[in-house]
N, C-alpha and C positions, 0 to 999 in steps of 0.2 A: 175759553179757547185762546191762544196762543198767536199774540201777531204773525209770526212765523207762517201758521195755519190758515191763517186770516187771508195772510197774501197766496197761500196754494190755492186755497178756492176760489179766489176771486180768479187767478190764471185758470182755472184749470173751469171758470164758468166762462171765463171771454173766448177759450178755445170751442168746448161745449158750443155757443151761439154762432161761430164765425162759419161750425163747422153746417151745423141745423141750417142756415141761412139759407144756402143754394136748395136745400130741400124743400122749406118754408115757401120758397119764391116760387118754386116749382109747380107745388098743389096749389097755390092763392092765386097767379096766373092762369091754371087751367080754367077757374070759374071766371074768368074775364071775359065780356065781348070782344069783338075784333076790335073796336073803337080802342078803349082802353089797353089793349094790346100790344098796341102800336102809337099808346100817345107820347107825349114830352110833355113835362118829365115824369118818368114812369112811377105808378106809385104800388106800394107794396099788397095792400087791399083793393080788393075788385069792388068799383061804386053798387053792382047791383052783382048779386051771384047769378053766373046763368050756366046751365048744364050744355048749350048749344054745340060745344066742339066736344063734349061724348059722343052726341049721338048724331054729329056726322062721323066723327071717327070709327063708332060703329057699324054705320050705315054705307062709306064709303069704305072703309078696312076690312070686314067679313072679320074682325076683331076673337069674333066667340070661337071659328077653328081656331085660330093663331092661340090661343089660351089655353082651349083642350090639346092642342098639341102640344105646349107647351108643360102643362099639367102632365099628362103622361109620359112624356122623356124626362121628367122632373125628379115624380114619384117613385115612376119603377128604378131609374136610377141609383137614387138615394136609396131601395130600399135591397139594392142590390149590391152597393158600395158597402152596408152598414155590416148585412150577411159575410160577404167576402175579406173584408178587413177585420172585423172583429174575428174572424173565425181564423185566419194567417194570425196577426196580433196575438191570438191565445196560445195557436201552434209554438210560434217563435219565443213564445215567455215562459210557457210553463212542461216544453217536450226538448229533453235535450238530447240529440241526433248528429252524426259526423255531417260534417259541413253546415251546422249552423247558425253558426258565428259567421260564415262568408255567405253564406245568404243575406244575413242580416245587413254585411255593410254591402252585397252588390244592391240590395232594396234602397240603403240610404245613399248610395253614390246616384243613383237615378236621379235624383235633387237637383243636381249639379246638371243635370241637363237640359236645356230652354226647351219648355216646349215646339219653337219651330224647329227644330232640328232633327225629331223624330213626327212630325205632321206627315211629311211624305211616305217614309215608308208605313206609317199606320193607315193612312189612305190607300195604299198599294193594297194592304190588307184589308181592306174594305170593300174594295173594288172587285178584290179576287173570290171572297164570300158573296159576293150580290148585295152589300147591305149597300150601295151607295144610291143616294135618293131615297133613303129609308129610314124613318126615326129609329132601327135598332142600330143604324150608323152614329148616332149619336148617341145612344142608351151604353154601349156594351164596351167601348174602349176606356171609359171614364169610369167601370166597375169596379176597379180596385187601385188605390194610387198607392204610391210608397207611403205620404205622407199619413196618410190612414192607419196603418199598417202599423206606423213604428208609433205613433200615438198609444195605438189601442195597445200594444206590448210595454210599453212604459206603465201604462196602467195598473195592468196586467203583474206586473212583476211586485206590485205591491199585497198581492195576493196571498198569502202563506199555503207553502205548498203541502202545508200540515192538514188544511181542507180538505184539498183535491184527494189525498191518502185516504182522509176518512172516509171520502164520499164512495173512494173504491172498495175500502170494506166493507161500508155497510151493502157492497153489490151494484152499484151504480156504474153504468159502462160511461165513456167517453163521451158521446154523443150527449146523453141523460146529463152530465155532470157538465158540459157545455149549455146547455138549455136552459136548465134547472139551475144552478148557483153562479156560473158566468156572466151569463145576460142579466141578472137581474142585479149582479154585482156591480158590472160595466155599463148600467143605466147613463150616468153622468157623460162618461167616453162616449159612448154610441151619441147621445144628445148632441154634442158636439161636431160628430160626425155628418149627421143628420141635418145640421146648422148649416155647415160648411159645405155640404153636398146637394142642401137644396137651392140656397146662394148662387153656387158657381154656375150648376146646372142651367138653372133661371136666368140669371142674366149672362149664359155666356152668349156670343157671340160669332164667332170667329169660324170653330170646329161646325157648327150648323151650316155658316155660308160655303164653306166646302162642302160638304156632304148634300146640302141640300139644295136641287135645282129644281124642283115643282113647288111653287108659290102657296100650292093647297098642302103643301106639307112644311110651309113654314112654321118656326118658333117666334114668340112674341118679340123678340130683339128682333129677326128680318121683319119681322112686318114693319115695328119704328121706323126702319131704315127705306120703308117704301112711302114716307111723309117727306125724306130730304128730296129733292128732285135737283135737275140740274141747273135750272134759273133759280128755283125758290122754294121755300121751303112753307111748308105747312106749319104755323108752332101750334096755332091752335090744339088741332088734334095729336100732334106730337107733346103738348104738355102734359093734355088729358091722359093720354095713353098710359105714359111714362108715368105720370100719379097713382095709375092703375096698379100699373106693376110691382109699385113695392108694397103694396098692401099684401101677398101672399108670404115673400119673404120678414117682412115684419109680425102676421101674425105666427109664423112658423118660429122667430126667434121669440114672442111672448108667451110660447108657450111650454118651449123648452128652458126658459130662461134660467127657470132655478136650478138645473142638470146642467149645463150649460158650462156656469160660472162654477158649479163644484168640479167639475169634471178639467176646466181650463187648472183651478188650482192645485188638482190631486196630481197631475200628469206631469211625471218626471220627478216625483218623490225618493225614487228607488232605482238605481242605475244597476 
């Protein structure tokens, strides 16, 4: 191995721990007692592990809706994002049609827009459907994003359109030749997709606390948020909670992992 080499990983392991630390700290504190919680000088190991700030968090959070709700704007989501992007993605790569090169850059100019700037009028439209105070107010805006779109078409375009030809002779319609040799081709894409969209989903924030004003149809981020009070805050069961939460999204990326990382690398091979 190569001094050179020697000194990349040793950065690129100082970066690695600096980054784990606030995570580390995160879980090892939830098993703290209050005592240790709160002592000087803090230490990174809990003297005795106790489970006590689950199961008031449980007990005083009603925790198990906040989860299944969260769980369900999660999944159907994600698995509505994967359907509707891969299936635009496949449109846009391999059907060529007038105006589809200006679709494509009005799709990519979206990018360039912050999300608070279209919040309002998507809310309008929300409001004007009946979704608002309703988890499909958070399931169905977030169904298809540009960035999904022009992912899964990068992909996509590395595809030989010599395939798709044969799949038509041998009699295979559009739909069949989407099912059948797309999806199982754009495994990696979609995995990624799936990563990305169960991620945002989960921990987002923001679009729930608009949409959502009844407490029993909170998502696991509002609930956290009913731990901060206005004198003080609860860490206890705000660590446990928060420990909680990335257990879904971590096992969702352990298990895509290896689609994952081929799908990041394939994507954008063929312009």
């Amino acid at each position: 191995m190569r001094k050179a080499h020697i000194g990349t990983y040793i950065l690129l392991i100082v970066l690695a721990l600096l980054w784990v630390f606030p995570v580390l700290w995160t879980v090892l504190s939830s098993f703290k007692t209050d005592t240790e919680l709160y002592s000087w000088p803090p230490a990174l190991f809990p003297g005795t592990f106790s489970l006590e700030h689950f199961a008031d968090a449980f007990d005083k959070g009603n925790f198990g809706t906040y989860f299944l709700n969260s769980t369900i704007v999660t999944i159907t989501s994600t698995l509505l994002l994967v359907l509707i992007n891969t299936m635009a993605g496949f449109a846009l790569a391999k059907y060529r049609f007038k105006g589809d090169t200006i679709l494509l850059i009005g799709f990519i100019s979206t990018l360039m827009i912050p999300l608070e700037v279209i919040m309002i009028p998507i809310f309008k439209v929300i409001s004007f459907l009946g979704l608002y105070n309703n988890l499909l107010g958070i399931i169905i805006p977030p169904a298809a994003t540009p960035t999904g779109v022009f992912l899964v078409r990068q992909y996509l375009l590395s595809v030989p359109d010599e395939l798709l030809e044969a799949a038509r002779i041998d009699g295979a319609g559009e739909w069949r030749i989407f099912q059948s040799l797309i999806v199982p081709i754009a495994k990696p894409i979609i995995a990624v997709l799936a990563i990305f969209s169960f991620m945002w989903r989960w921990d987002d924030f923001l679009w729930p606390l608009i949409v959502i004003s009844d407490p029993s149809k909170y998502t696991i981020q509002l609930a956290l948020s009913n731990f901060i009070g206005e004198y003080n805050v609860d860490w206890g069961s705000l660590l446990a909670m928060s420990s909680i939460t990335m257990i879904p999204v971590l096992v969702v990326f352990l298990f895509f992992q290896r689609q994952f990382i081929q799908g990041i690398a394939t994507t954008g091979i063929k312009g």
